[in-house]
Backbone as XML, in Angstrom:
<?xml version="1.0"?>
<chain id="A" units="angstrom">
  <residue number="1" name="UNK">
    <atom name="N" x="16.986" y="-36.009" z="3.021"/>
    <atom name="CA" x="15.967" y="-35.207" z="2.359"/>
    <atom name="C" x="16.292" y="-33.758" z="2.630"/>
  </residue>
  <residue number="2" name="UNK">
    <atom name="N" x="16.190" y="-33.021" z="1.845"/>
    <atom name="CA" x="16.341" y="-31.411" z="1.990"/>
    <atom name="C" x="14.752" y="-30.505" z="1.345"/>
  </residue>
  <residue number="3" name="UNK">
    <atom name="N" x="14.600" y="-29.875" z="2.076"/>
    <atom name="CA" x="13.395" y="-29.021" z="2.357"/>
    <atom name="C" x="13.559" y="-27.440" z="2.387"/>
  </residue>
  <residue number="4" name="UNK">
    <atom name="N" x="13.149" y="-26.985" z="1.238"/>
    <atom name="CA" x="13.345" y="-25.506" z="0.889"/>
    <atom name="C" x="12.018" y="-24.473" z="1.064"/>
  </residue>
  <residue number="5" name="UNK">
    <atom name="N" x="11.552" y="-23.576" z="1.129"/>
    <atom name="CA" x="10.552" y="-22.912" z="0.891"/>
    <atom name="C" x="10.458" y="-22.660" z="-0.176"/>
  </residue>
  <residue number="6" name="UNK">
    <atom name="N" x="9.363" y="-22.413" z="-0.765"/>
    <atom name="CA" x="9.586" y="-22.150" z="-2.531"/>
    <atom name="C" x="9.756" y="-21.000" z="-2.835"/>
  </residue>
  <residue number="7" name="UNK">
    <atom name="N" x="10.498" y="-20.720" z="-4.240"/>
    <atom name="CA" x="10.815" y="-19.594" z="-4.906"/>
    <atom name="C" x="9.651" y="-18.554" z="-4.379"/>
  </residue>
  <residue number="8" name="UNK">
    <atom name="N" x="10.180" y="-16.934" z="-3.946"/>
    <atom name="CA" x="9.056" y="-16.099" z="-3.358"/>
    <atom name="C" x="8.938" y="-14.865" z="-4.121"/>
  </residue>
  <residue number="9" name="UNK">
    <atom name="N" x="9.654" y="-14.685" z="-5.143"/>
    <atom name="CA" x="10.071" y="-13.912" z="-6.091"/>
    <atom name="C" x="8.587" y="-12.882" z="-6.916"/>
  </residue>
  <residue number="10" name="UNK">
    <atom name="N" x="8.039" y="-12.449" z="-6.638"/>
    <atom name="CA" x="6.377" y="-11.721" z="-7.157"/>
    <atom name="C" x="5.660" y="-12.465" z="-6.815"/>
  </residue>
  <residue number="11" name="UNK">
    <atom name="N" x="5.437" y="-13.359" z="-5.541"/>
    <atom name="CA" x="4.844" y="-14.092" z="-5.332"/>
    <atom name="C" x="3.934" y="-13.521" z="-3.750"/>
  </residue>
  <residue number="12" name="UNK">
    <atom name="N" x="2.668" y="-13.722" z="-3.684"/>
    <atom name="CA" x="2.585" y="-12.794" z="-3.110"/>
    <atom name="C" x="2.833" y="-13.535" z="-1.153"/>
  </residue>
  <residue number="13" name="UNK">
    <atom name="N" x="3.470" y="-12.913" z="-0.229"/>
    <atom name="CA" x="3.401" y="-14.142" z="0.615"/>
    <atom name="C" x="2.727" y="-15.017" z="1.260"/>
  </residue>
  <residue number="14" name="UNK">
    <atom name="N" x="1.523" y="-14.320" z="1.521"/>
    <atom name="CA" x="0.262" y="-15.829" z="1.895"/>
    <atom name="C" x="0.283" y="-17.309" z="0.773"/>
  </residue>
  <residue number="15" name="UNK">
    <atom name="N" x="0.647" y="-16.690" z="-0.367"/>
    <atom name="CA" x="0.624" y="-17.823" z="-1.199"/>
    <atom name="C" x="1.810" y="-18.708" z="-1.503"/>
  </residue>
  <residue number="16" name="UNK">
    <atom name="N" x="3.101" y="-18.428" z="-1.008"/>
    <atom name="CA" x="4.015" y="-18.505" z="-1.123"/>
    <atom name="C" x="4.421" y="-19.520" z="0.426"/>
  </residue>
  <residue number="17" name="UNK">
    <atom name="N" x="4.084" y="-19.080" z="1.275"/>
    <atom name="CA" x="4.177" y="-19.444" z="2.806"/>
    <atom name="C" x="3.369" y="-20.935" z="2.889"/>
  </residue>
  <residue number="18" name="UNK">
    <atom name="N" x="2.334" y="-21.121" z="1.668"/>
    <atom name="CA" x="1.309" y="-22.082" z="1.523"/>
    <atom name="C" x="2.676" y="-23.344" z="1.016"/>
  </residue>
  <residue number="19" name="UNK">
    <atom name="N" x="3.599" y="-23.286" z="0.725"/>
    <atom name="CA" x="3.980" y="-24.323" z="-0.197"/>
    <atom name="C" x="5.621" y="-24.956" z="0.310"/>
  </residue>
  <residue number="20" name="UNK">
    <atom name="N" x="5.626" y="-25.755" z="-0.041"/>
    <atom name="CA" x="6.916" y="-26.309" z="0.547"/>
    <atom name="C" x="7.576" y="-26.844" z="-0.555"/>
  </residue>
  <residue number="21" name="UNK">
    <atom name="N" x="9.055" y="-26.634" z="-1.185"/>
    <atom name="CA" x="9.741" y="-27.120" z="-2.017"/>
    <atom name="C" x="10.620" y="-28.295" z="-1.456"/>
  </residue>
  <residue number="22" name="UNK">
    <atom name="N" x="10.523" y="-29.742" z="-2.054"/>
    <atom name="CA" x="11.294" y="-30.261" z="-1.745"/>
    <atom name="C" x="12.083" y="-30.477" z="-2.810"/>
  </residue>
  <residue number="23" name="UNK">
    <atom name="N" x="13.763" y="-30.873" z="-2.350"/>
    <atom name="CA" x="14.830" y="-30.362" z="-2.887"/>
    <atom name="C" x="15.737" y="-31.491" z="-3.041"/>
  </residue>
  <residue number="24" name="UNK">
    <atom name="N" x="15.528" y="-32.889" z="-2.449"/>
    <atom name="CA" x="15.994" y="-33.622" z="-2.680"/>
    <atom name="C" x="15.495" y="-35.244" z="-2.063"/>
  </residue>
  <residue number="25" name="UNK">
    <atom name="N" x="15.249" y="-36.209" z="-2.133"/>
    <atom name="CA" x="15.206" y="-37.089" z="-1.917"/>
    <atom name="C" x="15.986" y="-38.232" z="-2.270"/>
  </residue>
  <residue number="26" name="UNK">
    <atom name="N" x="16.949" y="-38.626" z="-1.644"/>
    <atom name="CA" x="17.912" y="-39.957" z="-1.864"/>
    <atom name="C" x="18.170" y="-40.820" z="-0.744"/>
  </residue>
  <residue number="27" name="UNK">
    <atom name="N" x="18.217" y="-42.340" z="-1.470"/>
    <atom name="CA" x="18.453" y="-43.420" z="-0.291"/>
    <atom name="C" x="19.483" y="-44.022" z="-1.136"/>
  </residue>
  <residue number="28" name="UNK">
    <atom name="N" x="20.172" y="-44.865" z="-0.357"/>
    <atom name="CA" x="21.192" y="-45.744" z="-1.012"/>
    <atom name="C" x="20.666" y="-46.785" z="-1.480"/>
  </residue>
  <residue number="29" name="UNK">
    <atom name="N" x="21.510" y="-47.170" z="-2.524"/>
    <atom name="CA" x="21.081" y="-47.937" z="-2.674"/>
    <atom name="C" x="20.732" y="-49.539" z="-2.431"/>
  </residue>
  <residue number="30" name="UNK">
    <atom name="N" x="21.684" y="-49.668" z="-1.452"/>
    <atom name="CA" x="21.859" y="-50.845" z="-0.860"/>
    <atom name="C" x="20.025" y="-51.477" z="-0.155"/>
  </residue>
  <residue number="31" name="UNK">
    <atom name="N" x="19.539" y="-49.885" z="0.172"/>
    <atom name="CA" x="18.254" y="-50.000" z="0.603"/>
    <atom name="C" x="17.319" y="-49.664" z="0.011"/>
  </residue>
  <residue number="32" name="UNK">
    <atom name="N" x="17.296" y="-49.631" z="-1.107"/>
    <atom name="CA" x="16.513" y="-49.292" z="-2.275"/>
    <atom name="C" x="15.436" y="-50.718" z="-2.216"/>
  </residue>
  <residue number="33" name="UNK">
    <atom name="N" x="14.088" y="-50.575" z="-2.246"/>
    <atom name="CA" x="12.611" y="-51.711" z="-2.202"/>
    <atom name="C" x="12.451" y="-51.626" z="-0.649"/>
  </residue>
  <residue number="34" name="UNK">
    <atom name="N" x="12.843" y="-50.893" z="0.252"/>
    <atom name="CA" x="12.483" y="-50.666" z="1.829"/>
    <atom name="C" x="12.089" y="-50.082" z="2.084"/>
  </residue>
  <residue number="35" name="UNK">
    <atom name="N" x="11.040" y="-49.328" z="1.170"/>
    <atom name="CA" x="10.573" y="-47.892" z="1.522"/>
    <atom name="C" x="10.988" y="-46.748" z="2.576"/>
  </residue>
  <residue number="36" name="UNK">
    <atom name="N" x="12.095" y="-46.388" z="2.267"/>
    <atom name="CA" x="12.857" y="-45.630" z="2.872"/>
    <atom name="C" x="12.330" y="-44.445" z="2.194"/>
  </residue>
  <residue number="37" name="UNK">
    <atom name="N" x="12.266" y="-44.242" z="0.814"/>
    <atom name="CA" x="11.894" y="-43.045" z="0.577"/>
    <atom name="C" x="10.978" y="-42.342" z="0.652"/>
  </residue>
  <residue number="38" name="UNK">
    <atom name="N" x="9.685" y="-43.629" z="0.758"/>
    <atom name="CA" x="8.040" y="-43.389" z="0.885"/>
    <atom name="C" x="8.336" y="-42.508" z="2.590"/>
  </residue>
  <residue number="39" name="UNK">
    <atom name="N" x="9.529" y="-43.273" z="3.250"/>
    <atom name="CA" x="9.032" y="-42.758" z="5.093"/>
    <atom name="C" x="9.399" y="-41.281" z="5.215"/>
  </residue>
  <residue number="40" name="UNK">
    <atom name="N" x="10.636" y="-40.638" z="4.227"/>
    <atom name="CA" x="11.054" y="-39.734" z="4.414"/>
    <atom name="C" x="10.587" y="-38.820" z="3.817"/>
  </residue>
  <residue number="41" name="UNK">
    <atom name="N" x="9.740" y="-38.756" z="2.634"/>
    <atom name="CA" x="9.030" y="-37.946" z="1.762"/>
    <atom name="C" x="7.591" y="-37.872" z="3.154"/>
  </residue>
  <residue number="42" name="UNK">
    <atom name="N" x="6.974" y="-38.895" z="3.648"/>
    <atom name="CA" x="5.793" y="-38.625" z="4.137"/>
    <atom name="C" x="6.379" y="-37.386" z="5.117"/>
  </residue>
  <residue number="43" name="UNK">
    <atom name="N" x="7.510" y="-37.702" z="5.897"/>
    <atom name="CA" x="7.973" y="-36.822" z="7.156"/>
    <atom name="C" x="7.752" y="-35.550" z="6.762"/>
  </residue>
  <residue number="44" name="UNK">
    <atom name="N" x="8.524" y="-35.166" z="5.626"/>
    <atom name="CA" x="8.497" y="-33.967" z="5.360"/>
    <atom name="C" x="7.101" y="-33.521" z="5.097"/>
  </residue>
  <residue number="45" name="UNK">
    <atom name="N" x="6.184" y="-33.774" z="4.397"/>
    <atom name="CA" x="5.066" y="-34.025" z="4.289"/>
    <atom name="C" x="4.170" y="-33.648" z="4.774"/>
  </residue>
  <residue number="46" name="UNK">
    <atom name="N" x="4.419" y="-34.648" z="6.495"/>
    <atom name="CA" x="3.784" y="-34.255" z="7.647"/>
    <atom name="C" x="4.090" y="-33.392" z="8.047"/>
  </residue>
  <residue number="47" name="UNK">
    <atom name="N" x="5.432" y="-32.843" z="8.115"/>
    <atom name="CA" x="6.217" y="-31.986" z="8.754"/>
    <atom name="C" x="4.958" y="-30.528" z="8.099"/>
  </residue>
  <residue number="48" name="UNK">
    <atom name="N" x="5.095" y="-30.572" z="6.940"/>
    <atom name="CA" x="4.630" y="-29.152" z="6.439"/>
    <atom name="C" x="3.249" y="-28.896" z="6.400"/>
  </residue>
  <residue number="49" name="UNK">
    <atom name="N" x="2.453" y="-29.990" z="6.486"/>
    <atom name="CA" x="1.060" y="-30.374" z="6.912"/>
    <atom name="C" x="1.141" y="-29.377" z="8.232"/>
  </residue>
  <residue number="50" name="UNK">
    <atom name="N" x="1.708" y="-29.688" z="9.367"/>
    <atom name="CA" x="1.638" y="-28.962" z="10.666"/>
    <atom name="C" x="2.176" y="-27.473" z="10.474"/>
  </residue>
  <residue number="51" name="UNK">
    <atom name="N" x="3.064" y="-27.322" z="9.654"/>
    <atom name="CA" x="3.470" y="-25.752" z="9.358"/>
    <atom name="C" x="2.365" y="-24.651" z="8.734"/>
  </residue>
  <residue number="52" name="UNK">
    <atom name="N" x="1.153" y="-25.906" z="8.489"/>
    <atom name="CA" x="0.404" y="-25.185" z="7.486"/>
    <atom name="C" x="1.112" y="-24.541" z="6.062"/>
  </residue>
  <residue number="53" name="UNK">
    <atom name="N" x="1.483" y="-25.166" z="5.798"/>
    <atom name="CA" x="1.866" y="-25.570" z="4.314"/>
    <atom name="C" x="1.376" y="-26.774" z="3.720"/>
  </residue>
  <residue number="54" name="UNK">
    <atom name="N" x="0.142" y="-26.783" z="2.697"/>
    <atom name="CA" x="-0.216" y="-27.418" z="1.885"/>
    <atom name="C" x="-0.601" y="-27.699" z="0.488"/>
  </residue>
  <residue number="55" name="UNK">
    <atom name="N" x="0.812" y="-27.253" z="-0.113"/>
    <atom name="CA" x="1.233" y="-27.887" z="-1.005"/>
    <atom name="C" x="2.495" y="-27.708" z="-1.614"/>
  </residue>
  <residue number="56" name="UNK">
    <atom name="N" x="3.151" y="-29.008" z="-2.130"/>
    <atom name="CA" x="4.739" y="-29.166" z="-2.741"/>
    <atom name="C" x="4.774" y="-29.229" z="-3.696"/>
  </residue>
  <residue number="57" name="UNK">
    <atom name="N" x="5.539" y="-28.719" z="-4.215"/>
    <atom name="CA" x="6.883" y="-29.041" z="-5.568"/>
    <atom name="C" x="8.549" y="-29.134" z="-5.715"/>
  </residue>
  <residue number="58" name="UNK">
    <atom name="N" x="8.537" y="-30.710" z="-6.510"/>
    <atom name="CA" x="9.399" y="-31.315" z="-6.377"/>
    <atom name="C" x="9.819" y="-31.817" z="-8.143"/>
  </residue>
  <residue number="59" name="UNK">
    <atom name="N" x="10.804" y="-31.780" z="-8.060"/>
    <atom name="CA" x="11.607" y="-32.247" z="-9.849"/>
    <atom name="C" x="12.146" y="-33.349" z="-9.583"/>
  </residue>
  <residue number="60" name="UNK">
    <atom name="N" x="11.366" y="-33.864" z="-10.558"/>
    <atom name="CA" x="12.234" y="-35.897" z="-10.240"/>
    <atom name="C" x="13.240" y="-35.822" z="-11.256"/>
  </residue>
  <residue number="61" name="UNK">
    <atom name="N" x="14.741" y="-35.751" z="-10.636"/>
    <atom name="CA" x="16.099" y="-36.046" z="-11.035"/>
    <atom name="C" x="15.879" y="-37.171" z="-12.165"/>
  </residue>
  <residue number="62" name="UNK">
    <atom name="N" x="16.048" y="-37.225" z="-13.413"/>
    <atom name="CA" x="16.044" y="-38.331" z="-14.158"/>
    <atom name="C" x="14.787" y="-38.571" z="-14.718"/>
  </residue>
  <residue number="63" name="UNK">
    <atom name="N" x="14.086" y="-37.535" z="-14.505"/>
    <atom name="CA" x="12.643" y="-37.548" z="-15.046"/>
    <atom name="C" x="11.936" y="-38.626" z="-14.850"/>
  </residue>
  <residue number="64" name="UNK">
    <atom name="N" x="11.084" y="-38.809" z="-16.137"/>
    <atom name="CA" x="10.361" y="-40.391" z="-16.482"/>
    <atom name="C" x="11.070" y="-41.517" z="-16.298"/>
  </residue>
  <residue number="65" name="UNK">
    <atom name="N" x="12.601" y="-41.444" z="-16.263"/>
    <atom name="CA" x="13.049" y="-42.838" z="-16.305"/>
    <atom name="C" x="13.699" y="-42.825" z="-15.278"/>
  </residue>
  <residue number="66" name="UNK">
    <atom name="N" x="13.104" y="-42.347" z="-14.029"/>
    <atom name="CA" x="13.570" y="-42.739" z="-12.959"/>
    <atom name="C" x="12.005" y="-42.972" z="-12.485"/>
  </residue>
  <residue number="67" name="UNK">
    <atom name="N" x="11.878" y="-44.505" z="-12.439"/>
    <atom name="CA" x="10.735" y="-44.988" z="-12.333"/>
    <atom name="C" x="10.114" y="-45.286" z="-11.052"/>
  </residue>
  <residue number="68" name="UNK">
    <atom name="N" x="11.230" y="-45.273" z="-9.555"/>
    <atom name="CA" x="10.861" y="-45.629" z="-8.760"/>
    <atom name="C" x="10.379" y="-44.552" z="-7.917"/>
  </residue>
  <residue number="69" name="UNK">
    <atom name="N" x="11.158" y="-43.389" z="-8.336"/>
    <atom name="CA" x="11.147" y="-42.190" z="-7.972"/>
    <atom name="C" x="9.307" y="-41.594" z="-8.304"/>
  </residue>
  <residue number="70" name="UNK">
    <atom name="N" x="8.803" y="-41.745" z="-9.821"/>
    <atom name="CA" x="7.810" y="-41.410" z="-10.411"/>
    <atom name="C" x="6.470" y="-42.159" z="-9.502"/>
  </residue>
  <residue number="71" name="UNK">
    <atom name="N" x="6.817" y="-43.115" z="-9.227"/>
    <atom name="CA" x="5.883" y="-44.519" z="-8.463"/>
    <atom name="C" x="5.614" y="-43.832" z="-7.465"/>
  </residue>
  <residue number="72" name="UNK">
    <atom name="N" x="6.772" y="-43.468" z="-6.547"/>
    <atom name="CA" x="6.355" y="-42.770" z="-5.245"/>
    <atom name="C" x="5.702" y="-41.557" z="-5.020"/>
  </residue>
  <residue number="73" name="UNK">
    <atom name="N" x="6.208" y="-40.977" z="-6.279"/>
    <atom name="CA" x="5.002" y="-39.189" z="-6.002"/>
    <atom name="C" x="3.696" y="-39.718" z="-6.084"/>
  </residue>
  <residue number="74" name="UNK">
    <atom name="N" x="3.623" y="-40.621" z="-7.326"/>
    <atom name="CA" x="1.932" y="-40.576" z="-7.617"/>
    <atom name="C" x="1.349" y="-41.114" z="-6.233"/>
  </residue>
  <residue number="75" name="UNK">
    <atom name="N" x="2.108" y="-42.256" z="-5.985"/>
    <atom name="CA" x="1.609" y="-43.128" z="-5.095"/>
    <atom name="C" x="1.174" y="-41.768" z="-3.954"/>
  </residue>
  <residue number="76" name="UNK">
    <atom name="N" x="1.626" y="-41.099" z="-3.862"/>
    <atom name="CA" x="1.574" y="-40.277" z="-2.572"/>
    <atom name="C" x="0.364" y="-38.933" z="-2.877"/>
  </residue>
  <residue number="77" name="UNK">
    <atom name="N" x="0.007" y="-38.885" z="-4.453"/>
    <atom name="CA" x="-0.768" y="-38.189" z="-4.857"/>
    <atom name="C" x="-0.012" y="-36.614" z="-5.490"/>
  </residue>
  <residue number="78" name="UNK">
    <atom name="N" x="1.374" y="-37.439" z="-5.817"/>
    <atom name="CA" x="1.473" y="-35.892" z="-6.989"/>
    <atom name="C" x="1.613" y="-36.037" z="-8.409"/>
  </residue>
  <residue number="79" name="UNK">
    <atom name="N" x="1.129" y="-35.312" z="-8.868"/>
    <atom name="CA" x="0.665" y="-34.955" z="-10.352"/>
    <atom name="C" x="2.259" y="-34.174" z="-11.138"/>
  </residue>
  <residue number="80" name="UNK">
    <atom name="N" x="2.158" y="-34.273" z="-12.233"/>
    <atom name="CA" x="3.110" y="-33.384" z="-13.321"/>
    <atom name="C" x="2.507" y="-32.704" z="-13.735"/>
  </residue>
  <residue number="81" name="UNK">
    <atom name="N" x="3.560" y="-31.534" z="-13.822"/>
    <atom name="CA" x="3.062" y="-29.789" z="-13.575"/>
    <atom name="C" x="2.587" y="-29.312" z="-14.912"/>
  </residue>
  <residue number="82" name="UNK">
    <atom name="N" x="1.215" y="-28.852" z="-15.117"/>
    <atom name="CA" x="0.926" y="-28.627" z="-16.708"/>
    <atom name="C" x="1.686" y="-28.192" z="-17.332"/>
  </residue>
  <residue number="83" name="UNK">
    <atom name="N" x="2.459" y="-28.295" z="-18.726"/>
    <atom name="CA" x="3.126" y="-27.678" z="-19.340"/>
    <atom name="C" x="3.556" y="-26.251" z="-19.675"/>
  </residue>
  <residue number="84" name="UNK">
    <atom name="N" x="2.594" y="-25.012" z="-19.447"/>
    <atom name="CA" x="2.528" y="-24.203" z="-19.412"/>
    <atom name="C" x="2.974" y="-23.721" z="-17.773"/>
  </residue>
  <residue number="85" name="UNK">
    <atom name="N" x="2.786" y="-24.316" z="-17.269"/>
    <atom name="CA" x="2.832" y="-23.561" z="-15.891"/>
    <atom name="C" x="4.065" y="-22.944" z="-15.645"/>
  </residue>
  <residue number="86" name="UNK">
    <atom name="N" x="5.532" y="-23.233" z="-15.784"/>
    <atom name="CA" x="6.659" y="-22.387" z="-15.512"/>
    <atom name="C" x="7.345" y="-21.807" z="-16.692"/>
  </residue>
  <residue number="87" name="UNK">
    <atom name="N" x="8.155" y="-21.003" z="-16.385"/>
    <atom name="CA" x="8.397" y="-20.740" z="-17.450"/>
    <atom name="C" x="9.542" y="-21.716" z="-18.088"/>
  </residue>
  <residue number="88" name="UNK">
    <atom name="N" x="10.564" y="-22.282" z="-17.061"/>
    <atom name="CA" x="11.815" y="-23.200" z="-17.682"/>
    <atom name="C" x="10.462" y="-24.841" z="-18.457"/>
  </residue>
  <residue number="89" name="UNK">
    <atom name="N" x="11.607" y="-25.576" z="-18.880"/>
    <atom name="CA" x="10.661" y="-26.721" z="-19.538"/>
    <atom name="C" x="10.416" y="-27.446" z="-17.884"/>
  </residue>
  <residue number="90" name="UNK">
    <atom name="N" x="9.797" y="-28.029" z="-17.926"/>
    <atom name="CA" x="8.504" y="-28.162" z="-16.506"/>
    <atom name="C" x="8.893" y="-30.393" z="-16.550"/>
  </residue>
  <residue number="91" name="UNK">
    <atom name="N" x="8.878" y="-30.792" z="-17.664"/>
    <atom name="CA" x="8.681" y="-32.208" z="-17.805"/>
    <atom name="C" x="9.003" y="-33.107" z="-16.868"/>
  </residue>
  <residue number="92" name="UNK">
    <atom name="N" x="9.867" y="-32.653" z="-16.022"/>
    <atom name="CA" x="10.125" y="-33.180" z="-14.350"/>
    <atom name="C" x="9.791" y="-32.928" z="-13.374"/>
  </residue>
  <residue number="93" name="UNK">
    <atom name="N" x="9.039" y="-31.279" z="-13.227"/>
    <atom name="CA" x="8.154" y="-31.060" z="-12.149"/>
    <atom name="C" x="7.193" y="-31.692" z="-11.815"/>
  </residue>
  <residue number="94" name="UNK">
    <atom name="N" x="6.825" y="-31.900" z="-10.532"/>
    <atom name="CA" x="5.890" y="-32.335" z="-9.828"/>
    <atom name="C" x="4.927" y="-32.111" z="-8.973"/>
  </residue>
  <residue number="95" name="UNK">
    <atom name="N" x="4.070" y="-31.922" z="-8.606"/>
    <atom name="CA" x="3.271" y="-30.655" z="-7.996"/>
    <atom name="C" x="2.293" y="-31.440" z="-6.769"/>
  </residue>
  <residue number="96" name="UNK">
    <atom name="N" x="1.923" y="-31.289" z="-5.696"/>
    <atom name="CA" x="1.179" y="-31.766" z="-4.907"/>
    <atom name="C" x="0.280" y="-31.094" z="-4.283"/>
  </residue>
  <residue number="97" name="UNK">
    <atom name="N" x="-0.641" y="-31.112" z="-4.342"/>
    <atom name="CA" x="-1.456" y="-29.870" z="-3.325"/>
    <atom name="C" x="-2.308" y="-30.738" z="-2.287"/>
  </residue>
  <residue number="98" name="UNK">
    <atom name="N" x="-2.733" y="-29.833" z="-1.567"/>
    <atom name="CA" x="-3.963" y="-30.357" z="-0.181"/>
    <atom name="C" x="-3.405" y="-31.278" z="0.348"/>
  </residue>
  <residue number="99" name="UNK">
    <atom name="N" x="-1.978" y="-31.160" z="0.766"/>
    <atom name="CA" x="-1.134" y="-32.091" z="1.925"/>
    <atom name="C" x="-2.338" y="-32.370" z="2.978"/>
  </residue>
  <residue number="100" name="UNK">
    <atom name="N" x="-2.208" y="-34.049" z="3.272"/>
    <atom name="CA" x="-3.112" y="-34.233" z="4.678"/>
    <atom name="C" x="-4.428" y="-34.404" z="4.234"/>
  </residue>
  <residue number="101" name="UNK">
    <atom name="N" x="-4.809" y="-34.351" z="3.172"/>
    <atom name="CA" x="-6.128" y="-34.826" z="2.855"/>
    <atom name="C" x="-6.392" y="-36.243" z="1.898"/>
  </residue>
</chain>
């Protein structure tokens, strides 16, 4: 898993310091249905919960048809990013807020 701070670019930093970008999530596949990814997404998760950072965004590689990938955000409580919200096309972003609640 790789863990970025998010873009800080006119952003102002209290609000910016609030959020945690994650940047990658992959398991092999050999272990793919072991929830390997559910354990490593929570870590980080938790991890940023304690940093006081609460809330992520994350782009699911393969969009919609990476289904197992899609299963696990919701499951974990993240949403797709309103259409308007960035400026690039958004249809793979993923957005999470109020980590820990």
């Amino acid at each position: 898993i790789t863990v970025a701070g998010a873009p800080t670019s006119g952003v102002p930093a209290d609000v910016a310091e609030a959020w945690i970008k994650i940047e990658l999530v992959a398991v092999r596949k050999p272990f793919w249905g072991n929830r390997i990814g559910t354990l490593l997404l929570a870590c980080a998760l938790g991890r940023a919960w304690h940093r006081h950072q609460n809330h992520c965004i994350l782009h699911v590689a393969g969009g919609r048809d990476n289904v197992p990938a899609v299963r696990l955000y919701e499951r974990l409580g993240f949403v797709a990013a309103p259409s308007k919200l960035f400026h690039k096309p958004n249809k793979d972003v993923w957005l999470l807020g109020n980590i820990g609640r």
